[in-house]
PDB file of N, CA, C and O in Angstrom:
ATOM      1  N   UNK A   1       9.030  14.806  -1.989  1.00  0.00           N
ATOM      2  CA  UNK A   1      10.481  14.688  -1.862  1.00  0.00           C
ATOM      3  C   UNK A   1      10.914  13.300  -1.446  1.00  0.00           C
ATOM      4  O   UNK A   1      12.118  13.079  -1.314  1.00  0.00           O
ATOM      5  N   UNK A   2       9.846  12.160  -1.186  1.00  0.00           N
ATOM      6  CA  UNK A   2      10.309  10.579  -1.175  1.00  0.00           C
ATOM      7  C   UNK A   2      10.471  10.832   0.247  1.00  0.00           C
ATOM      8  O   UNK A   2      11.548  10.637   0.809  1.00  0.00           O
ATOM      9  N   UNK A   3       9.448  11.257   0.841  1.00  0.00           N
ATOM     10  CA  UNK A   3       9.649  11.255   2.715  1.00  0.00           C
ATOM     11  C   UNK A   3       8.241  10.423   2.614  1.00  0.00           C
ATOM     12  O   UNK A   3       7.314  10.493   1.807  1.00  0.00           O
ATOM     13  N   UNK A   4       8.491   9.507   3.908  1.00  0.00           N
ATOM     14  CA  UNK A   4       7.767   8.412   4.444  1.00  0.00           C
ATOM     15  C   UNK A   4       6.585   9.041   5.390  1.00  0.00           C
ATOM     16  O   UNK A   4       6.607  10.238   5.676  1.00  0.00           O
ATOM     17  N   UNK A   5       5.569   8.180   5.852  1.00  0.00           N
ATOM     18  CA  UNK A   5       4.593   8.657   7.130  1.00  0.00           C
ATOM     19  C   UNK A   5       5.177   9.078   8.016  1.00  0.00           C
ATOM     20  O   UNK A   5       5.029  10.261   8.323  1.00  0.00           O
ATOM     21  N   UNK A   6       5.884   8.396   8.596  1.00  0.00           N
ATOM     22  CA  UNK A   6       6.641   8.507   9.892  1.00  0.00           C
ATOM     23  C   UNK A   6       6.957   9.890   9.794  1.00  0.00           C
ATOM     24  O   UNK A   6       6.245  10.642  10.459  1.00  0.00           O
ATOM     25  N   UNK A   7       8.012  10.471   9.006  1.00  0.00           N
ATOM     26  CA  UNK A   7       8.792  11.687   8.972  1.00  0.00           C
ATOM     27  C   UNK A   7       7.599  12.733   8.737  1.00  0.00           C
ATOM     28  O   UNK A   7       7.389  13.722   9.439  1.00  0.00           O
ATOM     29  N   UNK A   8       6.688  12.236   7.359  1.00  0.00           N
ATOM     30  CA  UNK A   8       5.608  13.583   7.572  1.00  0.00           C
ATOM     31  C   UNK A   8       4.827  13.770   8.767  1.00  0.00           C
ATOM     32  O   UNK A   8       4.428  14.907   9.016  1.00  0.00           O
ATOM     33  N   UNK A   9       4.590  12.956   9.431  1.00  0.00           N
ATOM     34  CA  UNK A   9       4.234  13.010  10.848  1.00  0.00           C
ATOM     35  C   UNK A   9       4.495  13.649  12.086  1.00  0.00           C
ATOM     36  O   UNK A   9       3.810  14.286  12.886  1.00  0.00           O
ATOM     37  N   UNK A  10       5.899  13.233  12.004  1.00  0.00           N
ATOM     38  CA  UNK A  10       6.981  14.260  12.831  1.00  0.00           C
ATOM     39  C   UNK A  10       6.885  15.575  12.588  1.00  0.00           C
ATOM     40  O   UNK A  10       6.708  16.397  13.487  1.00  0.00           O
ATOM     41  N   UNK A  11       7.010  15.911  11.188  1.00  0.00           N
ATOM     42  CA  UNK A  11       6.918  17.284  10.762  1.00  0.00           C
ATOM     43  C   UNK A  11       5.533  18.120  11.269  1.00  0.00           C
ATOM     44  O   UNK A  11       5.343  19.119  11.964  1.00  0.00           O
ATOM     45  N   UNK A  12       4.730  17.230  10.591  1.00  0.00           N
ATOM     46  CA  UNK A  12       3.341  18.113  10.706  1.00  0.00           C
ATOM     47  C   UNK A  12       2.892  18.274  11.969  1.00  0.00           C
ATOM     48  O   UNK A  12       2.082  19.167  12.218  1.00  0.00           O
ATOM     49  N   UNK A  13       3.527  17.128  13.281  1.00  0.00           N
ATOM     50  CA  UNK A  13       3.304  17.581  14.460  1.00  0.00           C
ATOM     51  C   UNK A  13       4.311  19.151  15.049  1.00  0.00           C
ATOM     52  O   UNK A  13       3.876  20.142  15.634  1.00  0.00           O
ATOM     53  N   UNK A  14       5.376  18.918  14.721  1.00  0.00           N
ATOM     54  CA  UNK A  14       6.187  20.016  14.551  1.00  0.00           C
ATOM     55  C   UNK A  14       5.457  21.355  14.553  1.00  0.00           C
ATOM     56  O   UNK A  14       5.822  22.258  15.305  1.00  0.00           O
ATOM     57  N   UNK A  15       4.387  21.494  13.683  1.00  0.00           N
ATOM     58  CA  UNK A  15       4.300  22.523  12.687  1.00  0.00           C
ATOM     59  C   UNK A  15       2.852  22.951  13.684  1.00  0.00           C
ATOM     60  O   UNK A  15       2.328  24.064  13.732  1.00  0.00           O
ATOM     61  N   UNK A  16       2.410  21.666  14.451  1.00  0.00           N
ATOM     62  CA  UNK A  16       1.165  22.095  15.290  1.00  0.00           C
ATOM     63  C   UNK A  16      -0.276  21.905  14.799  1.00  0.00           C
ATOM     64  O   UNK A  16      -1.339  22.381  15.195  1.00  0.00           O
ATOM     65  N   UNK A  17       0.090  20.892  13.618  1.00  0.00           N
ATOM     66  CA  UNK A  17      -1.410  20.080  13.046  1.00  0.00           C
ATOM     67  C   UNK A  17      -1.783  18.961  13.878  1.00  0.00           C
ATOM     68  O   UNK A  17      -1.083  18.031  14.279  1.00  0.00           O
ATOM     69  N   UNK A  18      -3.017  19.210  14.069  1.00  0.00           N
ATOM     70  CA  UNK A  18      -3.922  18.258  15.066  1.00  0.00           C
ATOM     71  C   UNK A  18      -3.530  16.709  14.740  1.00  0.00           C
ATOM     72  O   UNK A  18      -3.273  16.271  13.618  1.00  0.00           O
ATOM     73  N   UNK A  19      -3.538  16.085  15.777  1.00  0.00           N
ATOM     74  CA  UNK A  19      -3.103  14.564  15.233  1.00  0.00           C
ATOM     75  C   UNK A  19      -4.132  14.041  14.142  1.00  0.00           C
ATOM     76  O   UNK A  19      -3.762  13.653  13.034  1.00  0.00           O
ATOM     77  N   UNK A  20      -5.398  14.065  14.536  1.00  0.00           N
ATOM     78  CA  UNK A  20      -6.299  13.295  13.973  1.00  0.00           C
ATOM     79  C   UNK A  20      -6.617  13.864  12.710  1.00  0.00           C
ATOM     80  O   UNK A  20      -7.523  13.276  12.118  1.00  0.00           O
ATOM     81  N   UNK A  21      -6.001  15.080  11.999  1.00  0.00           N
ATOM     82  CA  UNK A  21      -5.694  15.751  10.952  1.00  0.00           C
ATOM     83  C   UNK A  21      -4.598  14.480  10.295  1.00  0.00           C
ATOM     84  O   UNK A  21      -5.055  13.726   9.437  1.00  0.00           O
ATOM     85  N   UNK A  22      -3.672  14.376  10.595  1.00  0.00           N
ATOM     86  CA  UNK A  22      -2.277  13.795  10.847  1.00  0.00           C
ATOM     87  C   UNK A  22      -2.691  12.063  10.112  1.00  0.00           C
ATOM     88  O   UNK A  22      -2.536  11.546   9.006  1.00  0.00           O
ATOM     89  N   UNK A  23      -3.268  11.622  11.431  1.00  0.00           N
ATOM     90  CA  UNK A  23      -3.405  10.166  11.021  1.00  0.00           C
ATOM     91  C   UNK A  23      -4.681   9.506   9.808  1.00  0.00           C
ATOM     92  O   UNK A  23      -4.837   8.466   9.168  1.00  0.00           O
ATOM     93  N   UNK A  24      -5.344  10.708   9.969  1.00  0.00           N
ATOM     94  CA  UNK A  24      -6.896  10.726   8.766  1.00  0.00           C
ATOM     95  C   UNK A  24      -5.831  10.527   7.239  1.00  0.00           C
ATOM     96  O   UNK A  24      -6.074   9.831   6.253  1.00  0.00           O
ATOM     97  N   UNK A  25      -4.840  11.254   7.461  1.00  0.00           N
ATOM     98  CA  UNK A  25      -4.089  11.828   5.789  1.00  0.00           C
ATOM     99  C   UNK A  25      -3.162  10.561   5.775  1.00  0.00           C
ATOM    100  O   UNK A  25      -3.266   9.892   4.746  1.00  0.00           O
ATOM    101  N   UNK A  26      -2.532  10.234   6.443  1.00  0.00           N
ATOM    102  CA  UNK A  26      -1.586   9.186   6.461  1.00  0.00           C
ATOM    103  C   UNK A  26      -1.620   7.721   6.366  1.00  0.00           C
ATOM    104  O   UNK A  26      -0.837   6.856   5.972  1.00  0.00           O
ATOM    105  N   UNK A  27      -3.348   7.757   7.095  1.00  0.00           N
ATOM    106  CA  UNK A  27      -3.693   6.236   6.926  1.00  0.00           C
ATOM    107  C   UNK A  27      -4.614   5.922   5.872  1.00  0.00           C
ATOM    108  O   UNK A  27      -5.266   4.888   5.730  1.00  0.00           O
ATOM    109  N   UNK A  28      -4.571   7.347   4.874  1.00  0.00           N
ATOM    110  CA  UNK A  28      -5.643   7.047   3.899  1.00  0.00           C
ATOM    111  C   UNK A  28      -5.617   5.414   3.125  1.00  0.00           C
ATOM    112  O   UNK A  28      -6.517   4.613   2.871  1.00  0.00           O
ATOM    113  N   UNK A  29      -3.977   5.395   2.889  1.00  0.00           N
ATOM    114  CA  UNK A  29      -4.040   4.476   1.839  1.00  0.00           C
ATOM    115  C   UNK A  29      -2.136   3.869   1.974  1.00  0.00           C
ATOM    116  O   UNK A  29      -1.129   4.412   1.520  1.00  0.00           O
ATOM    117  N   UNK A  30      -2.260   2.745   2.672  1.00  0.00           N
ATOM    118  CA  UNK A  30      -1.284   2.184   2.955  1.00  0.00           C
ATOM    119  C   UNK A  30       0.215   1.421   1.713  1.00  0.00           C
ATOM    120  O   UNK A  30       1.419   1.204   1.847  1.00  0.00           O
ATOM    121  N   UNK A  31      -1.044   1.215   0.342  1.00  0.00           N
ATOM    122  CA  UNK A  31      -0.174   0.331  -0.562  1.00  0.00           C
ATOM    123  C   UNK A  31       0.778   1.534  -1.496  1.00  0.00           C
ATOM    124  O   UNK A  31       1.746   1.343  -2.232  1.00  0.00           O
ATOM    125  N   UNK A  32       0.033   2.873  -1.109  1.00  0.00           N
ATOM    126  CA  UNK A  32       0.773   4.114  -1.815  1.00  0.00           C
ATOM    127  C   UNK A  32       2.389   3.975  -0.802  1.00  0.00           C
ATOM    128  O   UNK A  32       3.481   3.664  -1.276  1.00  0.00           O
ATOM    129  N   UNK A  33       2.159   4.239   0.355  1.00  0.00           N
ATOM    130  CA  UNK A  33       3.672   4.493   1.253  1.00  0.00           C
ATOM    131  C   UNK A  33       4.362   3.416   0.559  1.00  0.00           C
ATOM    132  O   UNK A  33       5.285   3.726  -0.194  1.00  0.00           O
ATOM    133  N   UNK A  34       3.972   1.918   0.739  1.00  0.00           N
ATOM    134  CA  UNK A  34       4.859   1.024   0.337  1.00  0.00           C
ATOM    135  C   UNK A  34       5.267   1.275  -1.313  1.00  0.00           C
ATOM    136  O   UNK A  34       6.368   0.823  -1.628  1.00  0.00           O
ATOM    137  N   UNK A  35       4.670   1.790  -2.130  1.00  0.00           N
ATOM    138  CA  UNK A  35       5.340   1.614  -3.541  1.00  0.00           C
ATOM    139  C   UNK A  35       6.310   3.215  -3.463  1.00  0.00           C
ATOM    140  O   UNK A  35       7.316   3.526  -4.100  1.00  0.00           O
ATOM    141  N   UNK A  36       5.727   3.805  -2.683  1.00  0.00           N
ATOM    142  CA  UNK A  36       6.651   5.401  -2.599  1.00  0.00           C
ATOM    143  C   UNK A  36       7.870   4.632  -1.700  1.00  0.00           C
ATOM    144  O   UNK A  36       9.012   4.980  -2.003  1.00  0.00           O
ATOM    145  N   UNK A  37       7.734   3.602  -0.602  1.00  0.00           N
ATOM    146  CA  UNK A  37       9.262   3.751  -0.185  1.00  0.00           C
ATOM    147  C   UNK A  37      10.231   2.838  -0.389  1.00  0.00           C
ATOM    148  O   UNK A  37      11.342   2.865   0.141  1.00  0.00           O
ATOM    149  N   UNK A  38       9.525   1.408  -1.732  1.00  0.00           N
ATOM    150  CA  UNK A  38      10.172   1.011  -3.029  1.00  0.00           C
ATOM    151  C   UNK A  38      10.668   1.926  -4.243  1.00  0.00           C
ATOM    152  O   UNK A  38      11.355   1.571  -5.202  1.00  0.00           O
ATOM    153  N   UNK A  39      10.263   2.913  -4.024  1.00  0.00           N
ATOM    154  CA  UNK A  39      10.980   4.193  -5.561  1.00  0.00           C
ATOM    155  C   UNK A  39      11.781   4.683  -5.056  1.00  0.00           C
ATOM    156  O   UNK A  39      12.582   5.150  -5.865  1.00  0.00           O
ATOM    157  N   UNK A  40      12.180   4.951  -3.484  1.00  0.00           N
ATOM    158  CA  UNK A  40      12.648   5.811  -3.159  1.00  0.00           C
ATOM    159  C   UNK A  40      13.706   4.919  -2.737  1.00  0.00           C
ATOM    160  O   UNK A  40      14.546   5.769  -2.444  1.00  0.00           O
ATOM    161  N   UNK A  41      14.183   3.964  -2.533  1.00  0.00           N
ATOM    162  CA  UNK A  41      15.067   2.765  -2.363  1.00  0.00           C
ATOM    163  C   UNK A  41      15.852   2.714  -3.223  1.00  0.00           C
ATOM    164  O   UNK A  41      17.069   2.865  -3.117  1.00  0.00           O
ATOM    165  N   UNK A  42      14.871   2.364  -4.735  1.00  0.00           N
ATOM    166  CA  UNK A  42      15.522   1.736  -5.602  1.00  0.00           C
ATOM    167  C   UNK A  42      16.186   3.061  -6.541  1.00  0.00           C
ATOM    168  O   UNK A  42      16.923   2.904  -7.515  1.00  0.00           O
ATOM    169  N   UNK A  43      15.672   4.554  -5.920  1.00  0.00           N
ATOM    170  CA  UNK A  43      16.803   5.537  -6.566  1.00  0.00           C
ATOM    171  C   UNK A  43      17.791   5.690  -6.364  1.00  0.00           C
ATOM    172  O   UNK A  43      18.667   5.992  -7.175  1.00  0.00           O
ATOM    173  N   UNK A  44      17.920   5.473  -4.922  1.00  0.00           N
ATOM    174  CA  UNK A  44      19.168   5.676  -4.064  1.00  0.00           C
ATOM    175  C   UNK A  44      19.843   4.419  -4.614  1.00  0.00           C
ATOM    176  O   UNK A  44      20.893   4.694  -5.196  1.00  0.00           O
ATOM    177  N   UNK A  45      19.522   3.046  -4.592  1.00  0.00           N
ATOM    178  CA  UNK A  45      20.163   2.114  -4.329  1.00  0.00           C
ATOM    179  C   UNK A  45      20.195   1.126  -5.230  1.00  0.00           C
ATOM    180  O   UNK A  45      20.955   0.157  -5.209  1.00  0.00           O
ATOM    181  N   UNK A  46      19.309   1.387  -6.077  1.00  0.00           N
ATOM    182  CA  UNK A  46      19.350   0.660  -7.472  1.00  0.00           C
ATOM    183  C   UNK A  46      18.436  -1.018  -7.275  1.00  0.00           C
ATOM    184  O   UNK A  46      17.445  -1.023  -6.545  1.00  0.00           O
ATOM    185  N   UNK A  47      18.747  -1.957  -7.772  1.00  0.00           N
ATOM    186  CA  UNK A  47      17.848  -3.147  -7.665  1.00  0.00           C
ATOM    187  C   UNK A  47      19.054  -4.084  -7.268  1.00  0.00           C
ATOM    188  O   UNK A  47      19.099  -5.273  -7.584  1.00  0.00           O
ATOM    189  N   UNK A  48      20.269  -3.265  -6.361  1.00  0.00           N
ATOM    190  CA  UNK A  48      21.096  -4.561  -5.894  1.00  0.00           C
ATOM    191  C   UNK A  48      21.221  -4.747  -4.669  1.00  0.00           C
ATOM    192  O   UNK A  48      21.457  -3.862  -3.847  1.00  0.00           O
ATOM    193  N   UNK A  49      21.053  -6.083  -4.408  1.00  0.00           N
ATOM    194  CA  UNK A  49      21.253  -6.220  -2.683  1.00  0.00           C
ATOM    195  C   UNK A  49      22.417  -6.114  -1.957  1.00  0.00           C
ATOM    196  O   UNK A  49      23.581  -6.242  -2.336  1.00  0.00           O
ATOM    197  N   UNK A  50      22.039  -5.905  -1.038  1.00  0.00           N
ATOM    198  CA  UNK A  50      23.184  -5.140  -0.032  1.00  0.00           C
ATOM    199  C   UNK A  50      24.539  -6.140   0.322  1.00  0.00           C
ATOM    200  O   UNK A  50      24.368  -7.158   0.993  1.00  0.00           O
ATOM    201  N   UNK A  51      25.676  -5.822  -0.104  1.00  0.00           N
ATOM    202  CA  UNK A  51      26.554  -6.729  -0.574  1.00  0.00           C
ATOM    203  C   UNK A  51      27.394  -7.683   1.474  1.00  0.00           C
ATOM    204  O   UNK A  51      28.302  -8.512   1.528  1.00  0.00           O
ATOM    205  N   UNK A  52      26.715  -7.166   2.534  1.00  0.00           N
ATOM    206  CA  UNK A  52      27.252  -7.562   3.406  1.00  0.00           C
ATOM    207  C   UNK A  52      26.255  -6.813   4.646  1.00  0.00           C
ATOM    208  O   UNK A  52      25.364  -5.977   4.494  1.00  0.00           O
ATOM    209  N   UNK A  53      26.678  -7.336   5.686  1.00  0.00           N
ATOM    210  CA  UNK A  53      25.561  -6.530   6.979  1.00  0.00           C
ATOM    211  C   UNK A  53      25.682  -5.266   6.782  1.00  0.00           C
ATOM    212  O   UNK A  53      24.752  -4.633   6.282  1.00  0.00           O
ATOM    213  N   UNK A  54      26.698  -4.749   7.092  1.00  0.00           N
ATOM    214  CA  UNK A  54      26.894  -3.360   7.259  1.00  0.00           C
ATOM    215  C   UNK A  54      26.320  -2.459   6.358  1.00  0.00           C
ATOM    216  O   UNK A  54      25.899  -1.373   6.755  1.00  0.00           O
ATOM    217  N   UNK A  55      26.256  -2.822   5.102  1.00  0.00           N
ATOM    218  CA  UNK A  55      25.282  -2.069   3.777  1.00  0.00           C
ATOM    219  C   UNK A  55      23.710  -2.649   4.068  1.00  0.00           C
ATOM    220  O   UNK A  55      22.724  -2.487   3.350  1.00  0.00           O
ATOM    221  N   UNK A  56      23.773  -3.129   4.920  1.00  0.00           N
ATOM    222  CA  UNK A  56      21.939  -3.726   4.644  1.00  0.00           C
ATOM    223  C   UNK A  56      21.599  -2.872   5.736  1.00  0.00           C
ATOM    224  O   UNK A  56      20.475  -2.401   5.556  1.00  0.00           O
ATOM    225  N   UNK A  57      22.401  -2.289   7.345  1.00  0.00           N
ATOM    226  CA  UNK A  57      22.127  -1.964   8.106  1.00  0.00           C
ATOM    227  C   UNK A  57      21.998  -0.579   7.293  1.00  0.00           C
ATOM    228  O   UNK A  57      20.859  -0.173   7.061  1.00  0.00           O
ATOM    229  N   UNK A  58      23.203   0.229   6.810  1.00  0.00           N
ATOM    230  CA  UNK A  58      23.240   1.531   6.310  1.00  0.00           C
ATOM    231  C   UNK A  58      21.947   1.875   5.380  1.00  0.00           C
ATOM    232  O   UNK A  58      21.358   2.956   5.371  1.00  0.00           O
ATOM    233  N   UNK A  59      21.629   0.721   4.593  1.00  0.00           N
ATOM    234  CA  UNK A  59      20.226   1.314   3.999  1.00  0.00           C
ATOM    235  C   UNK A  59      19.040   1.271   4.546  1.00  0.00           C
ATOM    236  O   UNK A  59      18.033   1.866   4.161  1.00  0.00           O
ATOM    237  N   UNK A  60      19.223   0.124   6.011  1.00  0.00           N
ATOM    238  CA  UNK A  60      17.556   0.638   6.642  1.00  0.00           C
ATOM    239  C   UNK A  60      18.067   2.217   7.431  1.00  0.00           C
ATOM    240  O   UNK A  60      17.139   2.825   7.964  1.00  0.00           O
ATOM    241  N   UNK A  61      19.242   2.768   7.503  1.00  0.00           N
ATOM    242  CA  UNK A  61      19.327   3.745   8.619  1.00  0.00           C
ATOM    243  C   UNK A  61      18.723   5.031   7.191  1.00  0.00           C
ATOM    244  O   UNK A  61      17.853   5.811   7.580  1.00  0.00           O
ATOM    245  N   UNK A  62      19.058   5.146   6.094  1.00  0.00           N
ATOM    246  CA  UNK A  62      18.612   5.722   5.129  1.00  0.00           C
ATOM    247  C   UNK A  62      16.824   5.691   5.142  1.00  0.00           C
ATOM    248  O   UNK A  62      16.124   6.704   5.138  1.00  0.00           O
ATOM    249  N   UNK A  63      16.456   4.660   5.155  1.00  0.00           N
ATOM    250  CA  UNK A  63      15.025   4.080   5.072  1.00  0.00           C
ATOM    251  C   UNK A  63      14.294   4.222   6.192  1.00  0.00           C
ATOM    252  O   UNK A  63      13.169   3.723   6.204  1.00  0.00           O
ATOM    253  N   UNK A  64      14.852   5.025   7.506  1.00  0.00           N
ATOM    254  CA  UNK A  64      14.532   5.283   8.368  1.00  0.00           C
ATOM    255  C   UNK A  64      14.289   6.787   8.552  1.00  0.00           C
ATOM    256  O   UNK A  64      13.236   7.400   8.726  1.00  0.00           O
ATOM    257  N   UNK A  65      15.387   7.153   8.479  1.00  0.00           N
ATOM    258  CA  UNK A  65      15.334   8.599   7.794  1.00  0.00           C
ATOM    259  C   UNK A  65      14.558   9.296   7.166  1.00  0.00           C
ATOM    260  O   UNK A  65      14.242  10.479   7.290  1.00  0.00           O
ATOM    261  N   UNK A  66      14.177   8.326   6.305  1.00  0.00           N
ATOM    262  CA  UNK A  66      13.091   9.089   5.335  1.00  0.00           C
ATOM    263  C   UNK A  66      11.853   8.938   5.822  1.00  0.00           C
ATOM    264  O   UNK A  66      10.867   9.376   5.229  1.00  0.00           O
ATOM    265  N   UNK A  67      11.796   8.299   6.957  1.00  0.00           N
ATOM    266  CA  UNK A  67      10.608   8.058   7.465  1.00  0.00           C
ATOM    267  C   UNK A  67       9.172   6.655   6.843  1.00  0.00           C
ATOM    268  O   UNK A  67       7.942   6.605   6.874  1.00  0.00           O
ATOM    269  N   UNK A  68      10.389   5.674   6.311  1.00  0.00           N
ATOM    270  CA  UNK A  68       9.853   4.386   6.132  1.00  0.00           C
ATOM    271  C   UNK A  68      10.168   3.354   6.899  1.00  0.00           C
ATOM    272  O   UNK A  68      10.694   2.342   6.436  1.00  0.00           O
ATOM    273  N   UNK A  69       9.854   3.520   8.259  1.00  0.00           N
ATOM    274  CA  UNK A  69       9.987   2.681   8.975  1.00  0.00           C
ATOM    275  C   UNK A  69       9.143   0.514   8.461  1.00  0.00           C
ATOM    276  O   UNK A  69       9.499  -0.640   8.222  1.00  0.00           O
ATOM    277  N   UNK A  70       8.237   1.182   8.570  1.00  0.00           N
ATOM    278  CA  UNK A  70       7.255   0.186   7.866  1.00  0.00           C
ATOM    279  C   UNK A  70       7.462  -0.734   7.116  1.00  0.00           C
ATOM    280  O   UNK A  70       6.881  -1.818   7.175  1.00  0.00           O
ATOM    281  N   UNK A  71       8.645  -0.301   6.006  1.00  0.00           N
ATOM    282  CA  UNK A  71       9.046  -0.607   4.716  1.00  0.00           C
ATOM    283  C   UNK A  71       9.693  -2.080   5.275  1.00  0.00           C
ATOM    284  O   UNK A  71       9.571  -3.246   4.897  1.00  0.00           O
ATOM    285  N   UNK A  72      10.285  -1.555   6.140  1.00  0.00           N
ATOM    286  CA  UNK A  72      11.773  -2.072   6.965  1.00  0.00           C
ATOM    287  C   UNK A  72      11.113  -3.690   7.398  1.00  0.00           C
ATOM    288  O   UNK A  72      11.867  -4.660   7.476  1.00  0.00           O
ATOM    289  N   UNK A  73       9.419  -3.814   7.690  1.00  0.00           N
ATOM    290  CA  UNK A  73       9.260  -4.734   8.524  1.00  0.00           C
ATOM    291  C   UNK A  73       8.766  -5.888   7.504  1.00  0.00           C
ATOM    292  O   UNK A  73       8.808  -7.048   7.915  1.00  0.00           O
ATOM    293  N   UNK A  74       8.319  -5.640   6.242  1.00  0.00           N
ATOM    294  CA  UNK A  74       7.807  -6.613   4.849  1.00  0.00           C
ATOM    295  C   UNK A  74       9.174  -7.355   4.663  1.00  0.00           C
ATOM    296  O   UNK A  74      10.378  -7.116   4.748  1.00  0.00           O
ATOM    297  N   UNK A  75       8.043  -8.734   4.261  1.00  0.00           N
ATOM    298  CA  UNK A  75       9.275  -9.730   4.047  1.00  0.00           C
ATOM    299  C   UNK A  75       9.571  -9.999   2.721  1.00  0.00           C
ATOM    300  O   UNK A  75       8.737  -9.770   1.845  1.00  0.00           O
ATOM    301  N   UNK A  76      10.579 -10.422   2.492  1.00  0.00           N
ATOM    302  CA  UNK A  76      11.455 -10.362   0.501  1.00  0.00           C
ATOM    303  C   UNK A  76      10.261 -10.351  -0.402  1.00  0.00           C
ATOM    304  O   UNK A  76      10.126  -9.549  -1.326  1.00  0.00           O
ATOM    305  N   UNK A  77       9.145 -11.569   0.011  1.00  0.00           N
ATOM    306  CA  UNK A  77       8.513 -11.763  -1.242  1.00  0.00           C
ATOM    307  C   UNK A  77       7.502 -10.534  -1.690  1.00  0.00           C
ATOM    308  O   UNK A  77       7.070 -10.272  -2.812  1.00  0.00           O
ATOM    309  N   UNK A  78       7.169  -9.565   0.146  1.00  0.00           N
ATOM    310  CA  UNK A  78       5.934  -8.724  -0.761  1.00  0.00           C
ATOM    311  C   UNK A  78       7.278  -7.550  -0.900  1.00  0.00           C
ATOM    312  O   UNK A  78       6.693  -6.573  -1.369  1.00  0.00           O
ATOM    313  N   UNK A  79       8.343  -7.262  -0.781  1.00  0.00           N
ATOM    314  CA  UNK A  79       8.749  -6.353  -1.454  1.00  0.00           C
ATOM    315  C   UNK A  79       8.784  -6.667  -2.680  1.00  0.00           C
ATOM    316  O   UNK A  79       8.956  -5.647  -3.347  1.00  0.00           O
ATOM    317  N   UNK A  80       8.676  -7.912  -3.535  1.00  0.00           N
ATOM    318  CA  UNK A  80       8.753  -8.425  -5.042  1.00  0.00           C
ATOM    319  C   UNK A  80       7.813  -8.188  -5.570  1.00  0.00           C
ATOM    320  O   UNK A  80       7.854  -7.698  -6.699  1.00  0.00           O
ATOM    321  N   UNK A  81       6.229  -8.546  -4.717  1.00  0.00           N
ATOM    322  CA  UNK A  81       5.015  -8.049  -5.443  1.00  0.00           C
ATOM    323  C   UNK A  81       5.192  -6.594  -5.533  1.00  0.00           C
ATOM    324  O   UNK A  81       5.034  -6.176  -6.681  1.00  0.00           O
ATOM    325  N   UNK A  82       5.427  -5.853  -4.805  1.00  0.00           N
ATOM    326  CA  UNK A  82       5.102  -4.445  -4.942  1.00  0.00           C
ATOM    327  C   UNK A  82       6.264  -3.694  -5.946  1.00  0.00           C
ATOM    328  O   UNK A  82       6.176  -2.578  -6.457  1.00  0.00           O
ATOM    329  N   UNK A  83       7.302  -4.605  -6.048  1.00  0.00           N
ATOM    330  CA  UNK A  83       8.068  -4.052  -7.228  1.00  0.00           C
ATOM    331  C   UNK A  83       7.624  -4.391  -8.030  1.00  0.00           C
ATOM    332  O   UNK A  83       7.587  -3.432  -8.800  1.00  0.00           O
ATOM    333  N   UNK A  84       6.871  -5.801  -8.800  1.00  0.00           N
ATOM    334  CA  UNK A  84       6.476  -6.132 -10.061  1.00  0.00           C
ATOM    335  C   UNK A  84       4.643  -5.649 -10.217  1.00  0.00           C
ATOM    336  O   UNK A  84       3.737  -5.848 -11.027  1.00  0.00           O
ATOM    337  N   UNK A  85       4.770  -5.140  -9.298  1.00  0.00           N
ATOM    338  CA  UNK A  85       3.196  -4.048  -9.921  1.00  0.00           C
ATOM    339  C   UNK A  85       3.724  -2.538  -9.849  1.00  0.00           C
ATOM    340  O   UNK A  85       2.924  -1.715 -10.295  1.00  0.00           O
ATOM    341  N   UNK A  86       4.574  -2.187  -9.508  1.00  0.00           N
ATOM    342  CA  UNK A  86       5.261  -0.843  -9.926  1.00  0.00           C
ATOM    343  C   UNK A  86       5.789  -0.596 -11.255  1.00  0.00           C
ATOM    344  O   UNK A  86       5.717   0.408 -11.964  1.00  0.00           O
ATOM    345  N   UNK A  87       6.691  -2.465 -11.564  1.00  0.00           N
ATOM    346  CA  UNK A  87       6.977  -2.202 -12.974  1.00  0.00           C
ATOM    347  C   UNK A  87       5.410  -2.489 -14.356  1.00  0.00           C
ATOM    348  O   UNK A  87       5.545  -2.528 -15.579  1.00  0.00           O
ATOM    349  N   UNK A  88       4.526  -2.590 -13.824  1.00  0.00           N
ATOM    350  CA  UNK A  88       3.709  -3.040 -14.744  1.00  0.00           C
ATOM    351  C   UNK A  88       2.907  -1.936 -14.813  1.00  0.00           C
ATOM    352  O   UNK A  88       2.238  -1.792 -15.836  1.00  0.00           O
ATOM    353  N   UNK A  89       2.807  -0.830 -13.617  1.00  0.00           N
ATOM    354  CA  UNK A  89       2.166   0.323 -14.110  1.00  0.00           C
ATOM    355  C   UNK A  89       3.091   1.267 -14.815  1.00  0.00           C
ATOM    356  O   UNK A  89       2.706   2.146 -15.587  1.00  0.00           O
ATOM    357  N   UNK A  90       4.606   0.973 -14.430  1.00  0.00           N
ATOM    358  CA  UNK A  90       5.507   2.283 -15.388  1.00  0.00           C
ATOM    359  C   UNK A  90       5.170   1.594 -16.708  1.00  0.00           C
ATOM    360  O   UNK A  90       4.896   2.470 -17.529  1.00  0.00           O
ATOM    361  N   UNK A  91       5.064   0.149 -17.338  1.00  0.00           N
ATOM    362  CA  UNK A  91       5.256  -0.019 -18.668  1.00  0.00           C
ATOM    363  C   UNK A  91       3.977   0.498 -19.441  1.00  0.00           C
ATOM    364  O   UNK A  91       3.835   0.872 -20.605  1.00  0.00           O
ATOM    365  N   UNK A  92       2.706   0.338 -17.910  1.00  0.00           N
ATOM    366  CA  UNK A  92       1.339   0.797 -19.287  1.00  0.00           C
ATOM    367  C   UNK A  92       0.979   1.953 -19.206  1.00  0.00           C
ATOM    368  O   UNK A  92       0.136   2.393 -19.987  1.00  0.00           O
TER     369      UNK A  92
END
């Protein structure tokens, strides 16, 4: 459903799964969260930047939500790599 570590985390502690259940599944593979919480951005929000503070703040509070905290802390250029190897696996 485009939910982040963070949030499945929350949940699955919720639910009374052992942490180390928890962090084994979550830390399998780090470059998956980042291209899942680039898809999940660019559905909501398309490929345009946030036209003033207040829209840049409103989409990390979205991006938080979903439990991509992480996302929030990469700087412009590797969000570019990880979009232009997202678009090169949708084209092949």
């Amino acid at each position: 459903k485009g939910y982040g570590p963070e949030r499945i985390q929350m949940e699955l502690q919720q639910r009374g799964v052992l942490d180390e259940l928890i962090r084994a599944s979550i830390n399998s593979d780090e470059g998956i969260w980042h291209e899942a919480a680039l898809r999940v951005y660019q559905k909501k929000f398309g490929k345009t930047e946030p036209k003033n503070f207040q829209e840049k703040v409103k989409r990390q509070q979205f991006m938080r939500y979903r439990g991509f905290k992480e996302i929030l802390d990469l700087k412009e250029w590797q969000l570019r790599e990880i979009e232009l190897g997202i678009e090169e696996a949708d084209a092949g």
